[in-house]
VEXPA-591157 format. One record per residue (C-alpha): residue number from 1; x, y, z negated. Coordinates in nm, 3 decimals, decimal comma, always signed. Last residue first. Layout:
<rs>
seq:c1:c2:c3
NUM:X:Y:Z $
...
</rs>
This chain:
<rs>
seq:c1:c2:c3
382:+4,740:+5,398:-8,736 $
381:+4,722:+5,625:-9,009 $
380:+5,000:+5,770:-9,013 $
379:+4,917:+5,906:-8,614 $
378:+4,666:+6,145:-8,814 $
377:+4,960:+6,348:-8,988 $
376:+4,930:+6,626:-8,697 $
375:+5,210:+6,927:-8,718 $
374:+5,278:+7,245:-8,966 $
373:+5,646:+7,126:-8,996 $
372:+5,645:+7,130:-9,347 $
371:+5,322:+6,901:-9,335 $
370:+5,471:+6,695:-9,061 $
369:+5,797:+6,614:-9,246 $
368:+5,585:+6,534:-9,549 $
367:+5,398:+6,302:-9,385 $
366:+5,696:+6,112:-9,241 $
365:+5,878:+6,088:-9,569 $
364:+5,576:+5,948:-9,756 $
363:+5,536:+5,630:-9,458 $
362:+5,892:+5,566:-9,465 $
361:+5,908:+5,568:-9,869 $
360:+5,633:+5,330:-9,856 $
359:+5,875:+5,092:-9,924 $
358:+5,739:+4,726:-10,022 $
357:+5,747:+4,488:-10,310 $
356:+5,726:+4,133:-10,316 $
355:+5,542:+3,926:-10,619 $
354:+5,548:+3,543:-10,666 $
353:+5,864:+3,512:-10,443 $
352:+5,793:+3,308:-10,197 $
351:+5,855:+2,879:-10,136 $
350:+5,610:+2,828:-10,465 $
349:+5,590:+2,458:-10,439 $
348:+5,986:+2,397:-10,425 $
347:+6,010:+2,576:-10,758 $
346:+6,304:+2,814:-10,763 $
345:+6,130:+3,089:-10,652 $
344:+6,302:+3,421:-10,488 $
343:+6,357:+3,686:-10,714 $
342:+6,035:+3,951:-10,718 $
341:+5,892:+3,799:-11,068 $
340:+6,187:+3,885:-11,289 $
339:+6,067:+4,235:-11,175 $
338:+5,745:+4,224:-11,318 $
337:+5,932:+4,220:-11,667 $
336:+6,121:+4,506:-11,586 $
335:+5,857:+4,746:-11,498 $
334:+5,771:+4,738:-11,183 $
333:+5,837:+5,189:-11,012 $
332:+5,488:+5,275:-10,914 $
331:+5,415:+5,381:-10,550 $
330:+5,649:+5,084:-10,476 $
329:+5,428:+4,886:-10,247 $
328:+5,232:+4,556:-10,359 $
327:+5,225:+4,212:-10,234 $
326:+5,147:+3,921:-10,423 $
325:+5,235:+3,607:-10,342 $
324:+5,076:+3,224:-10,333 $
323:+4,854:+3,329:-10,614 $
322:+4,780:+2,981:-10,878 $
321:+4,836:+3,191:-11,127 $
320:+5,082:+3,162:-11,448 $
319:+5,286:+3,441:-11,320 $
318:+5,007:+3,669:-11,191 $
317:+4,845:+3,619:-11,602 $
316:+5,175:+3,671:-11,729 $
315:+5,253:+3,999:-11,560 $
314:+4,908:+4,075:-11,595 $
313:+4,882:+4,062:-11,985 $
312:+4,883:+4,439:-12,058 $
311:+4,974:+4,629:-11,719 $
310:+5,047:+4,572:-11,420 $
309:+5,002:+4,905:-11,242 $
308:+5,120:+4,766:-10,921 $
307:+4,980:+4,994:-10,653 $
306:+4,888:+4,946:-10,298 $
305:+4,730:+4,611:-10,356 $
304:+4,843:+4,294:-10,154 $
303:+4,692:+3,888:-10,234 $
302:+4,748:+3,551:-10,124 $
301:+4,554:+3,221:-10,158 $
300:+4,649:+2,931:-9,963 $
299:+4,412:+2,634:-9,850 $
298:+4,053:+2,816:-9,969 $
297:+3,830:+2,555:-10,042 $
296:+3,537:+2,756:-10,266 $
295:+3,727:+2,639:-10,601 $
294:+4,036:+2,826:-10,443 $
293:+3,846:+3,073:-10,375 $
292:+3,681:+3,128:-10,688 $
291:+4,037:+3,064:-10,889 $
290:+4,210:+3,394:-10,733 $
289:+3,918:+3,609:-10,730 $
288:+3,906:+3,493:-11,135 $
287:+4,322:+3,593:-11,099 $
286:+4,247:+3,915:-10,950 $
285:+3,996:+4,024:-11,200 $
284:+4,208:+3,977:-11,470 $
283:+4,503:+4,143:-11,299 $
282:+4,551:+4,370:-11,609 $
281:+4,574:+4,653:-11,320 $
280:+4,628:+4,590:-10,966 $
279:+4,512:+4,904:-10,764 $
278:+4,428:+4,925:-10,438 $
277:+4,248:+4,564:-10,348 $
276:+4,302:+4,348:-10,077 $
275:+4,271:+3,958:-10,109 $
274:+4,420:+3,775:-9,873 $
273:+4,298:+3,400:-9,791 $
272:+4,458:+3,138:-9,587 $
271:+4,166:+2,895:-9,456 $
270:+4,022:+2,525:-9,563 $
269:+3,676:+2,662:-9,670 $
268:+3,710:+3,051:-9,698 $
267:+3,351:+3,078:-9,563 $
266:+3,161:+3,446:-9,656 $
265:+3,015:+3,539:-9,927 $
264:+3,222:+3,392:-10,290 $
263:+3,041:+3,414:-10,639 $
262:+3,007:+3,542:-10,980 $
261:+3,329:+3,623:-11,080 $
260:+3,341:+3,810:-11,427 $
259:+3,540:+4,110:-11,466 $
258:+3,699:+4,251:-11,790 $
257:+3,910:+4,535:-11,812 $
256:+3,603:+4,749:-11,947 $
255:+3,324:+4,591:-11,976 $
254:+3,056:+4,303:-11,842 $
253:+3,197:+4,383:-11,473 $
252:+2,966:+4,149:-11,224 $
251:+3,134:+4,014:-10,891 $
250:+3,065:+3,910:-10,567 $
249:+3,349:+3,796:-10,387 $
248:+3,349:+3,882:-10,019 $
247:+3,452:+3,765:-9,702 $
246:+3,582:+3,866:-9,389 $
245:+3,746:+3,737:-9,050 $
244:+4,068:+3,870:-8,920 $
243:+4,208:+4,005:-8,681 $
242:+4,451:+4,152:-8,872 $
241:+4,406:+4,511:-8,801 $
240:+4,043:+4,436:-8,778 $
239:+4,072:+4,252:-9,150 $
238:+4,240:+4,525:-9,311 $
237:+3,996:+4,812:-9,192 $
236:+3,727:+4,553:-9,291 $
235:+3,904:+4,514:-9,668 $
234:+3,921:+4,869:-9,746 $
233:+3,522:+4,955:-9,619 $
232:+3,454:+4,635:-9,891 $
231:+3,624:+4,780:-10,150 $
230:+3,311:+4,869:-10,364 $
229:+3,184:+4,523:-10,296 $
228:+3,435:+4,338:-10,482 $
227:+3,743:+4,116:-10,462 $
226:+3,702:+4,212:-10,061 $
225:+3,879:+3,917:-9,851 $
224:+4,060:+3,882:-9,501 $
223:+4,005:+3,544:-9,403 $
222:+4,366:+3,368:-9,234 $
221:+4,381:+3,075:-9,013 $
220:+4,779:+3,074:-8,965 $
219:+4,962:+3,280:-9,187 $
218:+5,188:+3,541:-8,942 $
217:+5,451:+3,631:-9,215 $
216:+5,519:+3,940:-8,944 $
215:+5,218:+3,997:-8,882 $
214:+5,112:+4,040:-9,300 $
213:+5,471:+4,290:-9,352 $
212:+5,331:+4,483:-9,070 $
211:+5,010:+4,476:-9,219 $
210:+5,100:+4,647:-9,544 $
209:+5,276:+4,877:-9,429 $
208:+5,003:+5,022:-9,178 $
207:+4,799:+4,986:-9,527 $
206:+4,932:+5,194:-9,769 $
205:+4,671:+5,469:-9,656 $
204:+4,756:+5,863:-9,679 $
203:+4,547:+6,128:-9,795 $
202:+4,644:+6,480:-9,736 $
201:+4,470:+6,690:-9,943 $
200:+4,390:+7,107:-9,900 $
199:+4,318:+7,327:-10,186 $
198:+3,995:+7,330:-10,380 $
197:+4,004:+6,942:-10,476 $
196:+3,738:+6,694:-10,615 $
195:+3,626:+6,614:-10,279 $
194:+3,969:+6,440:-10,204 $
193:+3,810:+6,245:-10,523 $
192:+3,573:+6,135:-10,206 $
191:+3,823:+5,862:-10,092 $
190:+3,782:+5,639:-10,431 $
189:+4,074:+5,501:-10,597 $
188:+4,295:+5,716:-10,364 $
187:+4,555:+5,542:-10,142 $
186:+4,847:+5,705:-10,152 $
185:+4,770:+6,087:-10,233 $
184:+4,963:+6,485:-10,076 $
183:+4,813:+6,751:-10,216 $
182:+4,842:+7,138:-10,152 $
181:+4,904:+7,518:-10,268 $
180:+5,004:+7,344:-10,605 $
179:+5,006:+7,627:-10,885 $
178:+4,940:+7,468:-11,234 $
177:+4,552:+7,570:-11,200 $
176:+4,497:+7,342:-10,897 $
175:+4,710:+7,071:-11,094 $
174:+4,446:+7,094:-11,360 $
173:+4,127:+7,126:-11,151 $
172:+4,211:+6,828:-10,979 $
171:+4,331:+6,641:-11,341 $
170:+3,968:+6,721:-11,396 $
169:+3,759:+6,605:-11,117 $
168:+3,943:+6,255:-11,200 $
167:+3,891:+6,263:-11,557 $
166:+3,484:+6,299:-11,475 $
165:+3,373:+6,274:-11,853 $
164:+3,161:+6,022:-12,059 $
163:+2,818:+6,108:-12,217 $
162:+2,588:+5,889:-12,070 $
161:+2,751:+5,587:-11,807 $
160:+2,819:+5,573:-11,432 $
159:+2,923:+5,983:-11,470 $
158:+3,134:+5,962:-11,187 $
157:+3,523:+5,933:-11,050 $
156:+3,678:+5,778:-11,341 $
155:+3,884:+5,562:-11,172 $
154:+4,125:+5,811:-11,081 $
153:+4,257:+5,867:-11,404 $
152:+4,604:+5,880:-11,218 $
151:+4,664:+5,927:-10,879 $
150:+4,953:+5,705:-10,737 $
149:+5,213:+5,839:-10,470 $
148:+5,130:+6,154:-10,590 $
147:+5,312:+6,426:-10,395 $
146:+5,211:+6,813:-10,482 $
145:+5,280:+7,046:-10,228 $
144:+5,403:+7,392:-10,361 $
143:+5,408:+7,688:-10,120 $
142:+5,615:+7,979:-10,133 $
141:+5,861:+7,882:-10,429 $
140:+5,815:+8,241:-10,645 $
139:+6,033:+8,066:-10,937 $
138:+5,674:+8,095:-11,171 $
137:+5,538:+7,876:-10,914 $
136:+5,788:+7,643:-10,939 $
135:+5,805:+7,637:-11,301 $
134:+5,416:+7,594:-11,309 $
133:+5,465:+7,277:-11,081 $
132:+5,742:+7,148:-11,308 $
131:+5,538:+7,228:-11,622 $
130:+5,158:+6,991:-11,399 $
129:+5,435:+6,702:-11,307 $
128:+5,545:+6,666:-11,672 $
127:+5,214:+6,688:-11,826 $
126:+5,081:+6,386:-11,568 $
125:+5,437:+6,220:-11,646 $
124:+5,361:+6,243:-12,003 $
123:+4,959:+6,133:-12,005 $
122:+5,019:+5,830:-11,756 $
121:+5,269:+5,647:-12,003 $
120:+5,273:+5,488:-11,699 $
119:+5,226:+5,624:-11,399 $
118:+5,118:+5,954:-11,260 $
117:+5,347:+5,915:-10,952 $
116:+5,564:+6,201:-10,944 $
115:+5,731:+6,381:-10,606 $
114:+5,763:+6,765:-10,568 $
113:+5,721:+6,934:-10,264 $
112:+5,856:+7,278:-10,179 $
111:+5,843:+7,464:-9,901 $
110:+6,106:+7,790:-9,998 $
109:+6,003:+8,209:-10,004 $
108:+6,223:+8,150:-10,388 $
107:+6,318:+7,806:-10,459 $
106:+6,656:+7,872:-10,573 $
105:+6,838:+7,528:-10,755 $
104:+6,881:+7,434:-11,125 $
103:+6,502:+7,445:-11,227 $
102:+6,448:+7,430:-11,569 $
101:+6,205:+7,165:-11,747 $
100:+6,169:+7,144:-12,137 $
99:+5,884:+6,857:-12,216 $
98:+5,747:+6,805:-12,547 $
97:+5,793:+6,489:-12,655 $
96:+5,887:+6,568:-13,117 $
95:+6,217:+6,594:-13,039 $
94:+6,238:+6,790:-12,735 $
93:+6,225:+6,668:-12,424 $
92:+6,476:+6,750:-12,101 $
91:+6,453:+6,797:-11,796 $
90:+6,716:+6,991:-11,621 $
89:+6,652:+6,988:-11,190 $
88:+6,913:+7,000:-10,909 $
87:+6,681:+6,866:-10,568 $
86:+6,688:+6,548:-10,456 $
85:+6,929:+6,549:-10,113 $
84:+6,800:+6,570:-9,774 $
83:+6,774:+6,355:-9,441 $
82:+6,413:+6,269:-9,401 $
81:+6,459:+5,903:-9,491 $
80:+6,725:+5,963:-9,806 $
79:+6,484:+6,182:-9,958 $
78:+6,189:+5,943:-9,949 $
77:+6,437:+5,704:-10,106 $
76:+6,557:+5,923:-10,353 $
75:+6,207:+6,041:-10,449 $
74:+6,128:+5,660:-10,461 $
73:+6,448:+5,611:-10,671 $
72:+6,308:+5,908:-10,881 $
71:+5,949:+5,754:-10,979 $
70:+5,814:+5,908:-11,309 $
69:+6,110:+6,084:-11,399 $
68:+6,032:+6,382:-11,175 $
67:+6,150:+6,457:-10,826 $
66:+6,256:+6,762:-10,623 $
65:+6,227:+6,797:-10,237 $
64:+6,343:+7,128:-10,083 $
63:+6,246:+7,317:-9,756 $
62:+6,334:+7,667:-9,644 $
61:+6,685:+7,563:-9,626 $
60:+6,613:+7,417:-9,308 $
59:+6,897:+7,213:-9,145 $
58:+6,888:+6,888:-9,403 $
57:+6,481:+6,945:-9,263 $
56:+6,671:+6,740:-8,921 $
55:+6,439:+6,899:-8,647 $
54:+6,115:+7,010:-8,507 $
53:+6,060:+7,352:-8,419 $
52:+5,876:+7,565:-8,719 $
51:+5,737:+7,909:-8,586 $
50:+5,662:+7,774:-8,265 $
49:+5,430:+7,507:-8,277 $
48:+5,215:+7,697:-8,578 $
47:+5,129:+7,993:-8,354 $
46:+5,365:+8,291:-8,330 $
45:+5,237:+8,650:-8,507 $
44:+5,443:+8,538:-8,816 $
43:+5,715:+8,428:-8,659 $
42:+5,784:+8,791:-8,506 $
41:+5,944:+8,792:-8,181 $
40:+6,275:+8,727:-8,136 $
39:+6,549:+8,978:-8,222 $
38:+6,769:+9,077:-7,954 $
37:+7,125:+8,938:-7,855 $
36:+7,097:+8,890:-7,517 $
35:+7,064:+8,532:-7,624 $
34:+6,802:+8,584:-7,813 $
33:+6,821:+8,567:-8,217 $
32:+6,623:+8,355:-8,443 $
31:+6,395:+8,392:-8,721 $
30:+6,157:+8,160:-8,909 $
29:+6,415:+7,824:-8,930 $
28:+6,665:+8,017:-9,097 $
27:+6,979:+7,835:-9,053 $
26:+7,100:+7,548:-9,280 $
25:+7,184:+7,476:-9,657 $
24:+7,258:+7,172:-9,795 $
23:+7,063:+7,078:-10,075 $
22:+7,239:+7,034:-10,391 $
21:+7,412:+6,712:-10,566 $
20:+7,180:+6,458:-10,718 $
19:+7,434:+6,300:-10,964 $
18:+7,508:+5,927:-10,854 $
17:+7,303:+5,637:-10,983 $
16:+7,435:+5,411:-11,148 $
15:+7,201:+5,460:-11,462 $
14:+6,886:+5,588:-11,303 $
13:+6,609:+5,741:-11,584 $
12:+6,990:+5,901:-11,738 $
11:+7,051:+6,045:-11,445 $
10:+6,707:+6,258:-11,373 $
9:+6,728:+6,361:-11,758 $
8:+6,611:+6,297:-12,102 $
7:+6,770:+6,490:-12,394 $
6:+6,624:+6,446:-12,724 $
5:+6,609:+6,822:-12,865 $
4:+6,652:+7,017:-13,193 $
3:+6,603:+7,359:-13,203 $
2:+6,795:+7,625:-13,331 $
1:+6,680:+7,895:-13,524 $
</rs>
């Protein structure tokens, strides 16, 4: 009986696009050969340094990148930095959403890492990342690293309420049980959720971005400022890399999506304010941070957040605002609405675009070069 299927693939999520041709293979990067012509000694009794030398991973065929649909161009771009091509995937859905994946490339004894952002529709890319990981393990790949640029269901980290579950302990325990060896996260909700895992996490910061894009604009009196007090620690690490005073806005959350602004701690009067935050959802409460400052005196207000998931009424909330610019990496691909928003203004008031996105495909490409390479991510952070 045949089955009918509504075919969804890498190309079709990128018109444009060329077809992601395969990796190139390279020489072994766990043997070599002496000059005298003997074998070397074994890499498995050499320490970390020496089995994997440092070089161009287009030369190691025992590495391969592979993307979902969540995020290709990122995959692309993260692909593009380190020197490789996407890998050769079919994905497909059925008629009725279920997901058909087949990998198109070898993966057996290879380093794999597989790139998805659980964005939205969150539930389908989250189902989509957990088949390709089984399909990888089932292809006897050697180690799977999964790389979420944004971790979804994060925010429910703790039983605040009766009765309610811990999604983010559980999409852990899911990807664990896929098959990923390792984790690689952007700027977790809340830094413990590394907790959450039995395998090891990397856990990157979008901030050195961030700030370099801050110098460079080089706003004169600028306050650093925490929308609330659970991203206080966030904020501080922002403001000493800025130099930069820091303030507060005390807030009181009546329900879910909805934020009422209480009150600003700290003096904004007459200065350049930046709000930091991680995740920009409905970008309610951003707009009442927005407002409180400027009713507090602030002169400019701007605001950065590692991931744009804009949903609901954001786009015209942000749009409507009285935000100077808002800054947000491209963890999650803007939907095409938000884009409209990233062309430069036409109003002499608003000199910026009202929302700028930046690469963090720099920042993803070096961490996974270190992992395969078995050497220190730490400098990332700085």
């Amino acid at each position: 009986m045949e089955v009918e299927t509504s075919t969804v693939t890498l190309e079709e999520q990128n018109p444009g696009q060329p077809a992601l041709e395969k990796l190139a293979s390279g020489k072994d990067a766990h043997k070599s050969v002496s000059g005298d012509g003997s074998r070397a000694k074994d890499s498995r009794q050499a320490p970390a340094t020496e089995r994997k030398k440092p070089g161009r991973l287009s030369d190691d065929k025992r590495f391969k990148l592979f993307s979902g649909t969540a995020n290709p161009r990122l995959a692309e771009d993260v692909a593009k930095h380190i020197g490789v091509t996407v890998g050769q995937v079919k994905l497909q859905r059925f008629a009725d959403g279920e997901v058909y994946f087949q990998l198109l490339e070898n993966v057996r004894g290879v380093d794999v890492f597989v790139v998805q952002p659980t964005c939205y529709p969150v539930d389908q890319h989250l189902v989509e990342l957990l088949i390709m990981i089984d399909a990888l393990k089932r292809a006897s790949a050697a180690r799977i690293t999964a790389v979420v640029p944004y971790y979804g269901y994060a925010r429910q980290d703790r039983k605040d309420r009766p009765r309610v579950a811990i999604s983010a302990k559980l999409v852990a325990d899911l990807l664990t049980t896929a098959g990923a060896n390792r984790a690689l996260f952007v700027d977790l909700h809340a830094a413990q959720i590394q907790g959450f895992f039995d395998i090891p996490v990397d856990h990157l910061f979008a901030s050195p971005v961030l700030v370099s894009y801050f110098r460079e604009l080089n706003l004169p009196k600028l306050t650093v400022v925490s929308p609330d007090a659970g991203g206080v620690e966030r904020a501080r690490f922002f403001a000493q890399k800025m130099g930069a005073p820091l303030a507060i806005v005390d807030k009181r959350r009546t329900e879910m999506n909805v934020a009422e602004v209480m009150n600003v701690v700290g003096d904004v009067e007459g200065l350049n304010c930046l709000i930091i935050d991680d995740i920009i959802d409905t970008a309610g409460t951003l707009v009442k941070t927005v407002d409180a400052l400027y009713e507090n005196g602030a002169a400019a207000v701007y605001a950065c957040a590692s991931h744009a998931v804009l949903s609901g009424p954001a786009i015209d909330r942000i749009a409507n605002s009285r935000l100077a610019q808002l800054v947000v990496t491209d963890t999650i691909p803007l939907r095409e609405t938000a884009q409209k928003l990233t062309a430069p203004a036409n109003d002499a008031a608003q000199t910026l675009p009202k929302i700028k996105v930046l690469s963090i495909a720099g920042l993803l490409g070096a961490a996974i070069e270190s992992i395969h390479m078995e050497t220190s991510v730490s400098t990332l952070f700085s």
